[in-house]
N, C-alpha and C positions, 0 to 999 in steps of 0.2 A: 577340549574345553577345560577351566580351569577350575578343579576340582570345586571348586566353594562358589562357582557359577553354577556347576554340576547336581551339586548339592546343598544347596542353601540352607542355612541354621542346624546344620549338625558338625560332629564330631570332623575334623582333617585328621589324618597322623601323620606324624612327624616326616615318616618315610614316605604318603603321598606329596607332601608338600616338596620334597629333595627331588622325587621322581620328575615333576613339574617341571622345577624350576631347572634341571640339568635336560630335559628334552626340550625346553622353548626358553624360555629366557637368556641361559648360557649362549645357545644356537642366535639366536637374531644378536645378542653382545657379540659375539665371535664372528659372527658376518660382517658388522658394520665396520668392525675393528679392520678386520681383511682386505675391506674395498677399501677405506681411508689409507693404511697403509700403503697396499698399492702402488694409488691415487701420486701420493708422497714422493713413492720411491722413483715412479715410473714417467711423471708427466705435473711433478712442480709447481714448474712455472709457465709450462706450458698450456696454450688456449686447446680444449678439449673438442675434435672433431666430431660431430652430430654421430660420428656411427660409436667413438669409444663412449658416447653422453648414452646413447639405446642401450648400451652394452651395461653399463653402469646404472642405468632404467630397469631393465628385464630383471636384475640383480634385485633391486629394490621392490620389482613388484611382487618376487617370490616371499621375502621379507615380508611388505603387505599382508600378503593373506596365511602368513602365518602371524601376525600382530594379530589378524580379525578371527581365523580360531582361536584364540585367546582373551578375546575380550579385550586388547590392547587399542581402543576405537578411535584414542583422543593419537597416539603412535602412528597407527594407520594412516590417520587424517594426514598429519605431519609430511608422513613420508611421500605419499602421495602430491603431496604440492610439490616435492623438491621433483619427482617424476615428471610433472606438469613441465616443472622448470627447465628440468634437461632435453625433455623433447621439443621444446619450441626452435623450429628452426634457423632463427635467427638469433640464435642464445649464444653468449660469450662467455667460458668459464674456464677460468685455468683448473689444473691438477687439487693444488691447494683452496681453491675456493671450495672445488664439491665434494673434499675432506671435511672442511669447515661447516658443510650441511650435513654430510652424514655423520658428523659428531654431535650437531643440532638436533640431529632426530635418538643418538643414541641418552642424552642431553634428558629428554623429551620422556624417554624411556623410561629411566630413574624416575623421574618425577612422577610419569602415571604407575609407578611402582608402589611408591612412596603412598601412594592415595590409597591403597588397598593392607589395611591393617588385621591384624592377627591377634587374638590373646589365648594365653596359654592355659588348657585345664588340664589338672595332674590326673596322671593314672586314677590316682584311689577316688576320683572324684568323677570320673567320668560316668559312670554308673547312673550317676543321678541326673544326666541331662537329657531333657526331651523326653521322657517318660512317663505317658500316660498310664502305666501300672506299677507306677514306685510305688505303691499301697496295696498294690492285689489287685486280682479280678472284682473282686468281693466288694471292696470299698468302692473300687470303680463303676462297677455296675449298680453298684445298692444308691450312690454319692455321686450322681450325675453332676449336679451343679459343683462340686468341688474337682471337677478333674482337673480345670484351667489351671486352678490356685497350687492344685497336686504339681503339675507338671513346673511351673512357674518356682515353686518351692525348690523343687529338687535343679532348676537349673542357675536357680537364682547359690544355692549351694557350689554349684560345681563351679560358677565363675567365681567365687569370693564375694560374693555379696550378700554378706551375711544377715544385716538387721532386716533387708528384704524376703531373702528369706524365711526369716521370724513370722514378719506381717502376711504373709503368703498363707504360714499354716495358721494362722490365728483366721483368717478367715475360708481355711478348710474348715475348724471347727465351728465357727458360726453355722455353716449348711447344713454338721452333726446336731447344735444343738436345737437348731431351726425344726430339724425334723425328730428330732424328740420331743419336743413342746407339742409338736403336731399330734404325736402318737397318744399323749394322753391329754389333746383338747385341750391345749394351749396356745392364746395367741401370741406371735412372734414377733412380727413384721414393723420393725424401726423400733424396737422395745430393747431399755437397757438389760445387757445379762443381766445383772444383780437379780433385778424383777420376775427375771423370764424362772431366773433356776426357784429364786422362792417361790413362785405359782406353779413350777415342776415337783418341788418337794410336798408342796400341800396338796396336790391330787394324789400323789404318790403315797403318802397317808391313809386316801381312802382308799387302797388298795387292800381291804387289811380283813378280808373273810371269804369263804367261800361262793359268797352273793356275785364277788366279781370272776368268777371266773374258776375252772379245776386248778391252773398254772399260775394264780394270785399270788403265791409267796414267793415263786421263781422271776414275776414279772417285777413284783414291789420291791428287791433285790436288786433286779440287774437297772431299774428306773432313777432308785437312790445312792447308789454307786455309779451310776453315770452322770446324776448333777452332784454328785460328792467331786467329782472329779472335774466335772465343767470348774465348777467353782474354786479348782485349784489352779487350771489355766487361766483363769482370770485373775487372781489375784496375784500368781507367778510371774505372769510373761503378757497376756490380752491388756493387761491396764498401763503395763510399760511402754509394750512396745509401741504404740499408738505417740507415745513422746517423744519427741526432737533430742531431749536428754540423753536417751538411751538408745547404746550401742552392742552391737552382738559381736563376736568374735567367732572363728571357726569350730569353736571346739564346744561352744556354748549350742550353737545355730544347730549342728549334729545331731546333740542331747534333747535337743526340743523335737527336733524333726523324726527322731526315732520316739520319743515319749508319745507324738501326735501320730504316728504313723501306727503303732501299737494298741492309741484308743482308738481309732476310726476302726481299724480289724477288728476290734473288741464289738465294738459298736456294729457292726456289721453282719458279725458271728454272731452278735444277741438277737438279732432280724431286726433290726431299721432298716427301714430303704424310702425313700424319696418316692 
């Protein structure tokens, strides 16, 4: 089966893709090459008698069902009809005509080759693709609703697709600040940050005596230094990137994604959790 049939939306390596492509593809190109040849050398111009047409059938149906462990369906089909062809017993074919088809079907071959496209992610970036704990357990489990956008981020990284990226973790943070607002009875839901972080900073305010709590100065702390911080992703990267203007680059996308991946563990380790 063809590795990326095998395993769909992950990582190939270089070296599975060669291994593939040198036990089946090379294989059915060097079959067809052989029988056309042949064909050529042996029998021209000559009309092809029904038992060398089986003979050159059987050839082709091993071909077949190596096309169809492979996913080669639309090849198969192909080949399959010139089968039809040469078994009918009233069939007329010189040497050079059923070269002419098995070059049709190799023809054929390229083409559904050519349909099945590849893009390349580097070493150093492979790390980040499909990874539902490129943030920790911690974030993950505490930040259910942001796993998608986690996973999304870092893959949207590893293919070069940088400003997507961006918008990925910005709205990782949305589900951090979602659920800080929550934590000190704030409502959230379709509310601009701006609003949400100044109704975070004013409860967080009356945080300010023993009435609330023995861990009041610890919570009024970690509550004001995390809309300290909201409010510098918004004003950073949340209000841009939301713009058609603006573009990320890989080295920018990085720095943001490590800054966001740094608050939600932060955020995590202070006990938020959804």
């Amino acid at each position: 089966m063809q590795p990326w049939i095998k395993c769909p939306y992950t990582l190939i390596s270089w070296w599975d893709m060669e291994k593939f492509a040198a036990e089946h593809f090379v294989n059915i190109g060097s079959q067809l090459a052989g029988m056309s040849g042949m064909l050529n050398r042996l029998h021209a111009f000559q009309t092809l008698g029904l038992p060398d047409r089986r003979e050159t059938a059987a050839k082709l149906r091993t071909l077949i069902d190596t096309c169809n462990r492979i996913s080669l369906r639309v090849t198969a089909g192909h080949a399959g009809q010139v089968v039809r062809n040469l078994e009918t017993a009233d069939a007329s074919f010189s040497g050079t005509q059923v070269s002419q088809m098995l070059t049709s079907i190799g023809m054929n071959l390229c083409s559904e080759m050519e349909t099945h496209l590849f893009m390349r992610v580097f070493p150093d970036r492979a790390e980040f693709y499909e990874r539902d704990d490129l943030f920790g357990a911690t974030v993950a489990n505490n930040f259910t609703n942001a796993k998608r956008d986690i996973r999304e981020a870092g893959s949207c990284y590893a293919a070069d697709r940088n400003t997507a990226c961006v918008m990925h973790l910005m709205r990782v943070l949305e589900v951090g600040l979602s659920v800080l607002a929550a934590q000190v009875g704030i409502s959230f839901d379709r509310r601009n940050w701006e609003n949400v972080i100044n109704d975070i900073e004013a409860e967080t305010r009356k945080i300010n005596g023993p009435h609330a709590g023995a861990d009041w100065k610890a919570r009024q702390e970690f509550y004001s230094g995390a809309a300290k911080d909201f409010r510098y992703f918004k004003n950073a990267w949340r209000n841009h990137a939301m713009h058609y203007r603006e573009h990320y680059e890989a080295p920018e996308a990085k720095s943001i994604l490590d800054h966001v991946r740094a608050f939600m563990v932060q955020l995590a380790d202070g006990g938020l959790k959804e």
